[in-house]
C-alpha positions as CSV (number, residue, x, y, z in Angstrom):
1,X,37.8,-12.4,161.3
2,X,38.0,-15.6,163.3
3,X,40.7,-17.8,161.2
4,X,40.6,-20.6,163.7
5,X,37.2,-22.7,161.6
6,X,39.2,-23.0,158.6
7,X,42.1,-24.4,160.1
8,X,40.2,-27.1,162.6
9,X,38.4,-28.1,159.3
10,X,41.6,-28.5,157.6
11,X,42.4,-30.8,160.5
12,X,39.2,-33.1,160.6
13,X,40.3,-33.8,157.1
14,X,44.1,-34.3,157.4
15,X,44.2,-35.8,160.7
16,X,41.0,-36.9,162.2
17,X,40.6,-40.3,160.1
18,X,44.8,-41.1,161.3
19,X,43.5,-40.5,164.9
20,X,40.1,-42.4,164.7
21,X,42.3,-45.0,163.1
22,X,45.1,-45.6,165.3
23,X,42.4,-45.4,168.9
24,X,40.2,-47.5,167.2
25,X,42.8,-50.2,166.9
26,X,44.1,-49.1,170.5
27,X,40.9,-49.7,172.2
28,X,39.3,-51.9,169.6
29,X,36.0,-51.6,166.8
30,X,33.9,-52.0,169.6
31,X,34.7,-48.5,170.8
32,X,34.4,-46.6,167.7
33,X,31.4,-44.6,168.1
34,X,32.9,-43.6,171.1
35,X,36.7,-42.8,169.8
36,X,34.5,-40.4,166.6
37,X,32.6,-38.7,169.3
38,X,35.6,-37.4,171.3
39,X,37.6,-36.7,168.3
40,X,35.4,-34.6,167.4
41,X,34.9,-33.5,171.0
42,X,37.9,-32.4,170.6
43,X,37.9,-30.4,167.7
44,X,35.0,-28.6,169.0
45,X,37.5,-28.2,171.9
46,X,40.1,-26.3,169.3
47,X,37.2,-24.2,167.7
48,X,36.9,-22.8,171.1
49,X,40.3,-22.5,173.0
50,X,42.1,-21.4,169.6
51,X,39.8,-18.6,169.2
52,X,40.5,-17.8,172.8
53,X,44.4,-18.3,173.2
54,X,46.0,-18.5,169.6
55,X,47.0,-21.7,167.9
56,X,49.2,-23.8,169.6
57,X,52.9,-24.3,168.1
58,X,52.0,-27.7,167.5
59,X,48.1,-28.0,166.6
60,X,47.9,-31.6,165.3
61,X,49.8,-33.0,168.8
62,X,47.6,-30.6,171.0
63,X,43.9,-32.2,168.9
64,X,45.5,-35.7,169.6
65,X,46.3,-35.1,172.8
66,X,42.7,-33.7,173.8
67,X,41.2,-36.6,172.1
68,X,43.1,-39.5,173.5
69,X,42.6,-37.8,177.1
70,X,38.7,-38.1,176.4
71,X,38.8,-41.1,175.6
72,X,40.6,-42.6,178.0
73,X,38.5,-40.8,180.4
74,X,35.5,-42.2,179.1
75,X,36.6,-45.8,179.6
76,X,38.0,-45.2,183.0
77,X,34.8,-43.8,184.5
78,X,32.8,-46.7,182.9
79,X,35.8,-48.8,185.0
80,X,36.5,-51.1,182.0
81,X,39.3,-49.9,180.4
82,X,41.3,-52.7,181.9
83,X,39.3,-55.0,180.4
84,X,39.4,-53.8,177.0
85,X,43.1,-53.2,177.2
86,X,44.8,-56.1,175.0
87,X,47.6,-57.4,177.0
88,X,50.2,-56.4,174.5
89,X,48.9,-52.5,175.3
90,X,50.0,-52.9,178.7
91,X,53.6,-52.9,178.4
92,X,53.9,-49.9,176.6
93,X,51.7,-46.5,177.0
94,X,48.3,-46.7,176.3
95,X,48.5,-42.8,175.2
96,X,51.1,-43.2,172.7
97,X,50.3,-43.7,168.9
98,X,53.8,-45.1,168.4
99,X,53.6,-48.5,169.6
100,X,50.2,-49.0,167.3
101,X,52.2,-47.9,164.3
102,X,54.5,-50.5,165.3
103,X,52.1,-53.3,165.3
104,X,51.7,-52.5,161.2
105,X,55.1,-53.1,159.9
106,X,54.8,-56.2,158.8
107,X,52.5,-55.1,155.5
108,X,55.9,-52.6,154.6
109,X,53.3,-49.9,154.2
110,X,54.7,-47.1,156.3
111,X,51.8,-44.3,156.2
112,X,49.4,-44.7,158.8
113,X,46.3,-43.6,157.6
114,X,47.1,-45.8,153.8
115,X,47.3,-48.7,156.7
116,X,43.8,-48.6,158.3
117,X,42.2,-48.4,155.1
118,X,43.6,-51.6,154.2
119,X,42.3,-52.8,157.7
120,X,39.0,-51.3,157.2
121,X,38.4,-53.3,153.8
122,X,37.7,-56.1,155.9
123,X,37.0,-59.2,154.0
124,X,34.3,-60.4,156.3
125,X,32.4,-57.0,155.2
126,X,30.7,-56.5,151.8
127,X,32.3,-54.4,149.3
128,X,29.6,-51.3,149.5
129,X,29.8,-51.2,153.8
130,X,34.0,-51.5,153.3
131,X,34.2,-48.0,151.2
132,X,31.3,-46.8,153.4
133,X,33.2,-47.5,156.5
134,X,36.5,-46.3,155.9
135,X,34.7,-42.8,154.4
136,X,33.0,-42.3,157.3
137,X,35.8,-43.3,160.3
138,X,39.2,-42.7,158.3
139,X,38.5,-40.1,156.0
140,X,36.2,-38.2,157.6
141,X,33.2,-37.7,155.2
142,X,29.8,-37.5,156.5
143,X,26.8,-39.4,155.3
144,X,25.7,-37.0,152.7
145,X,29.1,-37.0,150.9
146,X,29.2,-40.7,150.9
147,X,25.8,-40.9,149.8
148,X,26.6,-38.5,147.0
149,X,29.8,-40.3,146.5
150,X,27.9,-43.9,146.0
151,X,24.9,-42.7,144.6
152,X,22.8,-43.9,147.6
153,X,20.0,-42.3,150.4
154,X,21.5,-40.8,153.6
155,X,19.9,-43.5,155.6
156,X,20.7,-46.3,153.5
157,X,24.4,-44.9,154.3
158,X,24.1,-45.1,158.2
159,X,22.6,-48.2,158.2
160,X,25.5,-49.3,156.1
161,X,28.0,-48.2,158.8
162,X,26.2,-49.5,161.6
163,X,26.2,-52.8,159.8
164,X,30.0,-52.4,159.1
165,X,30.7,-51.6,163.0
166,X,27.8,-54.4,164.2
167,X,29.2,-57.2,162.5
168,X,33.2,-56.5,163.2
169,X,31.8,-56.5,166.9
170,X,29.5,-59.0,166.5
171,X,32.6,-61.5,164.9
172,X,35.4,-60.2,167.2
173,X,37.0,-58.8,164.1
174,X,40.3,-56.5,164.9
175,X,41.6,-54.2,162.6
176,X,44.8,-55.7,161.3
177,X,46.2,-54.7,158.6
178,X,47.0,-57.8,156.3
179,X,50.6,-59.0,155.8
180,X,52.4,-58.3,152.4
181,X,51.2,-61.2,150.9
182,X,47.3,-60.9,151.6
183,X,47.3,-56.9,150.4
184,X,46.2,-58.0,147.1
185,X,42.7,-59.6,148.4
186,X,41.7,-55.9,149.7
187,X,43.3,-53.6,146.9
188,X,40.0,-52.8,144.8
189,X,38.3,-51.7,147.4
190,X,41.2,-49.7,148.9
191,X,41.5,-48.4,145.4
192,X,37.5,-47.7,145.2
193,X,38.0,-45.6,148.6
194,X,40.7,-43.7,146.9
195,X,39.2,-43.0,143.8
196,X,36.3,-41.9,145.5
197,X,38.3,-39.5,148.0
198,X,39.9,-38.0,145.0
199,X,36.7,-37.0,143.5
200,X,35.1,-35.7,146.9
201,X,38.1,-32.9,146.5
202,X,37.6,-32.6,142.7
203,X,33.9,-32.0,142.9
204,X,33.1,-31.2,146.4
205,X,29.4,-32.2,147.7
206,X,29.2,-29.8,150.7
207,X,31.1,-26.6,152.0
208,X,31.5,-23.2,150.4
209,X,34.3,-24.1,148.1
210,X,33.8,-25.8,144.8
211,X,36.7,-27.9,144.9
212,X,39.1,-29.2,147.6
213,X,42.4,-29.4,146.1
214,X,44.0,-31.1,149.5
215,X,41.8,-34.0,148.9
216,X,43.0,-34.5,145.7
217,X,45.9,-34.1,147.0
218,X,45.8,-37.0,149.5
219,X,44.1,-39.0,147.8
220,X,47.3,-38.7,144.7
221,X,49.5,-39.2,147.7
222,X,48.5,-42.7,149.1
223,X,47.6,-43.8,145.6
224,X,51.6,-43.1,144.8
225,X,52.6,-44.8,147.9
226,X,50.5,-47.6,146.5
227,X,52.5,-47.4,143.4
228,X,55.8,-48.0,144.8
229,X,54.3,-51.3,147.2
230,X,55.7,-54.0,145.7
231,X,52.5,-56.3,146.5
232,X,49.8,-52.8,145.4
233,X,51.9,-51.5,142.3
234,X,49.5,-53.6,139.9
235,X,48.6,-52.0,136.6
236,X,45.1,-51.0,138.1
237,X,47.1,-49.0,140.7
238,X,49.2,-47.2,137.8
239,X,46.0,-46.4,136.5
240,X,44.5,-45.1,139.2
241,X,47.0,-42.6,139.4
242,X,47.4,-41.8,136.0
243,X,43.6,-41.1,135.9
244,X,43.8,-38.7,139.4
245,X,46.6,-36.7,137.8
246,X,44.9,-35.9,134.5
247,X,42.2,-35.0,136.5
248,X,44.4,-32.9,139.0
249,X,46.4,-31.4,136.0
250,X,43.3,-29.1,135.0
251,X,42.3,-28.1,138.6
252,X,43.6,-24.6,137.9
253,X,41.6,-23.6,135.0
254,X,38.4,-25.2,137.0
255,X,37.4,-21.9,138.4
256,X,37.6,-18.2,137.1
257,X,38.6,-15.3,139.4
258,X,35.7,-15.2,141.8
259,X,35.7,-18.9,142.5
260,X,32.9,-20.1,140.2
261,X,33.1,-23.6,138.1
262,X,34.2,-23.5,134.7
263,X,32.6,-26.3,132.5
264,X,35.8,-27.7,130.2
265,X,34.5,-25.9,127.2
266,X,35.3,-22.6,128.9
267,X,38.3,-23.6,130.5
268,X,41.8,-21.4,129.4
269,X,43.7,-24.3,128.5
270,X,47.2,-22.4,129.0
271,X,46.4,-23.1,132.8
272,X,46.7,-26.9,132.5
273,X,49.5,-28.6,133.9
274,X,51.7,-30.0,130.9
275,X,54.2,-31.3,133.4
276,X,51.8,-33.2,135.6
277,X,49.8,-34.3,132.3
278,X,53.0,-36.0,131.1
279,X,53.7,-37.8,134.6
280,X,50.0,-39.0,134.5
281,X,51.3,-40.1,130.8
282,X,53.7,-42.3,131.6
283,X,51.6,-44.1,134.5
284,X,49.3,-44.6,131.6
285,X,51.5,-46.4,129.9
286,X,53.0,-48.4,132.9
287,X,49.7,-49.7,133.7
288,X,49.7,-51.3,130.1
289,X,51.6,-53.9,131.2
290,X,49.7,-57.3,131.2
291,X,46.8,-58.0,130.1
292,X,44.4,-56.4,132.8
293,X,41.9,-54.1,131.6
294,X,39.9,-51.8,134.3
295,X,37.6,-49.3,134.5
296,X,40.6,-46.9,135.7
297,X,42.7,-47.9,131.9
298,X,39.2,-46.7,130.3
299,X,38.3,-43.5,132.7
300,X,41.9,-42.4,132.4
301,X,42.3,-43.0,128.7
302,X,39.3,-40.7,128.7
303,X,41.1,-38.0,130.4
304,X,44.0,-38.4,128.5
305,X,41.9,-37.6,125.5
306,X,40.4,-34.4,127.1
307,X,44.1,-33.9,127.9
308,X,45.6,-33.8,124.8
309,X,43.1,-32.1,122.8
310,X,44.4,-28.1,121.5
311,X,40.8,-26.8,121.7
312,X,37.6,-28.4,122.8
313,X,36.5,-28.3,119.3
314,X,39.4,-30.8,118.4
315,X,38.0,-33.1,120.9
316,X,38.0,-36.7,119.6
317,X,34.8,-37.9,120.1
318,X,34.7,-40.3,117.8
319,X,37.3,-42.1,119.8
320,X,35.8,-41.1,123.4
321,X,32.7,-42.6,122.4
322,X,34.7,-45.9,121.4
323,X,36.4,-45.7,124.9
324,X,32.7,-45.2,126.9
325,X,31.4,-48.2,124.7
326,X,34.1,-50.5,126.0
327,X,33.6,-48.9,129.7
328,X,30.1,-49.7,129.5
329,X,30.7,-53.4,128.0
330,X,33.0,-53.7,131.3
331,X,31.0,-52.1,134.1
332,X,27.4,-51.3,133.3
333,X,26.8,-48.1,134.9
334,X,24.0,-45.4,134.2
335,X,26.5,-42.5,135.3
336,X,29.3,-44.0,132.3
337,X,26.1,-44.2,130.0
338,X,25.2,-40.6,131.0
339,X,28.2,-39.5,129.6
340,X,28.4,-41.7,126.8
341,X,25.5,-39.8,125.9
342,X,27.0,-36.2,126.5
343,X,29.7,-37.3,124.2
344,X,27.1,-38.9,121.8
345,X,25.7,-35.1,121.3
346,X,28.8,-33.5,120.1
347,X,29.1,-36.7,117.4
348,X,25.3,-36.8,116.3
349,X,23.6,-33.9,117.8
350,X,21.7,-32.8,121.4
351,X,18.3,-34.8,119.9
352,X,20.2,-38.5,119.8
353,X,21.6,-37.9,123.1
354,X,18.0,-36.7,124.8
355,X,16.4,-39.7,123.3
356,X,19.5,-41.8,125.3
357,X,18.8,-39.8,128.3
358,X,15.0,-40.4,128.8
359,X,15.6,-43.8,128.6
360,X,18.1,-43.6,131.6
361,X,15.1,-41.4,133.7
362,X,13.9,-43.9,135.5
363,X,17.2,-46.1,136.7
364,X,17.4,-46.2,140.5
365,X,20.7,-44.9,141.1
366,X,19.9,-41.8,138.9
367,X,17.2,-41.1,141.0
368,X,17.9,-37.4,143.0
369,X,20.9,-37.2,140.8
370,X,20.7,-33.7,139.8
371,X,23.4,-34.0,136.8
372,X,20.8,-36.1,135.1
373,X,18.0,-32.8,134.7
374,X,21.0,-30.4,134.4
375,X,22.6,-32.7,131.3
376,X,18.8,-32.8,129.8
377,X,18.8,-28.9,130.2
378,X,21.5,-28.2,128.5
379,X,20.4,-30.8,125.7
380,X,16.9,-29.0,125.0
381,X,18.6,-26.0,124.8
382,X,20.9,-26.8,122.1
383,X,18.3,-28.0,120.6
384,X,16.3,-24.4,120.7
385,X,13.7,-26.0,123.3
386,X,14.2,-23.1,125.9
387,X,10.8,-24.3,127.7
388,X,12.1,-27.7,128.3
389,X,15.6,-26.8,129.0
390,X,14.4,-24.0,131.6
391,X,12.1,-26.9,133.2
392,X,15.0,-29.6,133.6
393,X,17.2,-26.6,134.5
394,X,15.1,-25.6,137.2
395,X,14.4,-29.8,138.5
396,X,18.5,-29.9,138.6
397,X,19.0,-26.4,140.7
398,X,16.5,-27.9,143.5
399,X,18.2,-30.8,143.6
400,X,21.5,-29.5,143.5
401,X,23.0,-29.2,147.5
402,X,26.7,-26.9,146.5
403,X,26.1,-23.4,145.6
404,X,28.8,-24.1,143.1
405,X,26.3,-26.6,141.0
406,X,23.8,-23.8,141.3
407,X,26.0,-20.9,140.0
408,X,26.5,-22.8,137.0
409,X,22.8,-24.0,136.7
410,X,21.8,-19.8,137.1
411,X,24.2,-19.2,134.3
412,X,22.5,-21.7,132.2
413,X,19.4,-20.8,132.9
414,X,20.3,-17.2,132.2
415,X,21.7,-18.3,128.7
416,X,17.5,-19.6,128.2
417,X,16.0,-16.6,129.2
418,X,18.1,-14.5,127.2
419,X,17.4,-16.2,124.0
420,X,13.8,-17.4,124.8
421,X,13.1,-13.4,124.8
């Protein structure tokens, strides 16, 4: 069993986006089509040569090292490398990561890879081509996942990113991080890229697994380090984090013994993490200082709710439906009202929330959106409407791109055959 593809695609996500980050700012934005190309040169490298000889004692050094060799090879057969050299890079080794870290100090953010997201939330960029440029280059997500992850085509998403890249050329932008007192300017986004890396892990758009837990993971970690940045720790941060860990409290009872997605009704509650429920308690409460109000206060008071109920039965709708209103009021979004909706059916019954729902059929950003035709399904078949549930069902599997989301569409669509016969 070859055990080296796991392992490189562990590494794409954990250290790819620091590497594309640090050459990028080495040999500038103008060259970052061709720093992603030999990164992942490289890795295609490691597929091979770790099947081959083993894994090295160091694996992380040995991808860097590959990719920072191809690069540099690159420019010195186009003969320009001198050119594009800054003068500052000439005193020191042009190979070594260290002296870029060093060039980042001012901020007081020490992690690397929480740095260049900062830089990548470039204020001469617009919000959507920031996220979608530090997804693609830092994080390593491909077009499809940020596509999923923004509710936007494929090629709407590449020409985003070649936007991004054009115009930080185009304007001689470098990627500086900001000094302490400018962080504030670029922390939504950076917190939009975070959020949105967090839920990549919790609901994963591609791959064979259902959910990856190291994204979450990451994601948790730089929104913490966040939390203890004296110019980042704002209450929308605290509630960031309070919303991820709720969230990664439950990612246990997610899936049953054979990998497959548990909905939260069928969930074994005993597997929830109490302890990391109460941490993401008490950031709750921190970020209720001031009088700020965000989409994160609402999302994670929602999860708090889920949280804290005993059974799913003793679910307070009543008061998540209170919490969706407000969210809505905030932020208008057909996703927020697509939920609002799921709770609305557990307060007044599947038939109010279908009649919601086909009102929301048409909205652009629901278009493709398989969760839409899979919520309906579900819907009509509470409502004893197998024909119509087996129809939306069906309209939600094609759409559907994980074989997780299709599992759990089979399942549902088993539950109408069995009780249309």
């Amino acid at each position: 069993m070859d055990t080296t593809a796991p392992l490189v695609e562990h590494f794409f996500r954990h250290e790819a986006g620091r590497l594309i980050a640090s050459m990028t700012r080495m040999f500038g934005i103008a060259n970052v089509e061709l720093v992603e190309d030999m990164v992942q040169s490289a890795l295609l490298e490691a597929c091979r040569v770790w099947r081959q000889r083993g894994v090295p004692e160091n694996p992380a050094g040995w991808i860097h090292q590959v990719a920072r060799r191809r690069v540099l090879d690159a420019l010195r057969h186009r003969a320009i490398v001198a050119r594009l050299a800054p003068d500052w890079a000439r005193s020191r080794s042009i190979s070594d990561p260290a002296f870029v870290d060093d060039l980042f100090l001012d901020s007081g953010i020490e992690d690397g890879q929480l740095r260049m997201i900062f830089a990548c939330c470039h204020p001469s960029l617009d919000r959507e081509d920031q996220i979608a440029l530090t997804l693609k280059v830092l994080c390593g997500f491909s077009n499809t996942e940020i596509g999923r992850a923004l509710l936007a085509a494929e090629e709407a998403i590449k020409k985003r990113i070649q936007r991004a890249k054009r115009r930080l050329v185009e304007q001689g932008v470098e990627l500086d991080v900001p000094t302490a007192a400018d962080l504030s300017q670029r922390l939504d986004s950076v917190h939009q890229c975070l959020y949105l890396l967090f839920n990549e892990g919790y609901a994963a758009s591609g791959g064979e697994r259902a959910i990856r837990e190291e994204l979450c993971e990451e994601a948790a970690r730089l929104t913490h380090l966040l939390c203890q940045h004296a110019h980042c720790n704002a209450p929308a941060t605290m509630a960031l984090l309070a919303l991820m860990l709720f969230h990664a409290a439950r990612l246990s009872a997610r899936t049953d013994s054979e990998g497959r997605l548990l909905l939260l009704e069928d969930q074994d509650r005993s597997l929830w993490d109490r302890r990391l429920i109460g941490v993401a308690q008490s950031y709750l409460d921190r970020s209720a200082r001031g009088a700020s109000l965000t989409t994160y206060h609402l999302e994670a008071g929602i999860a708090r709710l889920h949280c804290s109920a005993a059974t799913f039965a003793e679910t307070d709708w009543a008061e998540l439906l209170r919490l969706f209103d407000m969210l809505i009021a905030l932020q208008p979004s057909p996703i927020y009202q697509l939920n609002r909706a799921i709770v609305l059916s557990h307060l007044s019954g599947p038939a109010a929330a279908i009649r919601e729902l086909l009102q929301l059929a048409d909205a652009q950003q629901l278009r493709g959106y398989h969760f839409l035709d899979a919520t309906l399904g579900e819907l009509y078949r509470r409502t004893g409407d197998f024909g119509r549930a087996r129809q939306h069902l069906m309209a939600a599997r094609a759409m559907s791109i994980t074989a997780a989301d299709r599992e759990v569409l089979d399942r549902r669509l088993a539950l109408c055959h069995s009780a249309g016969d």
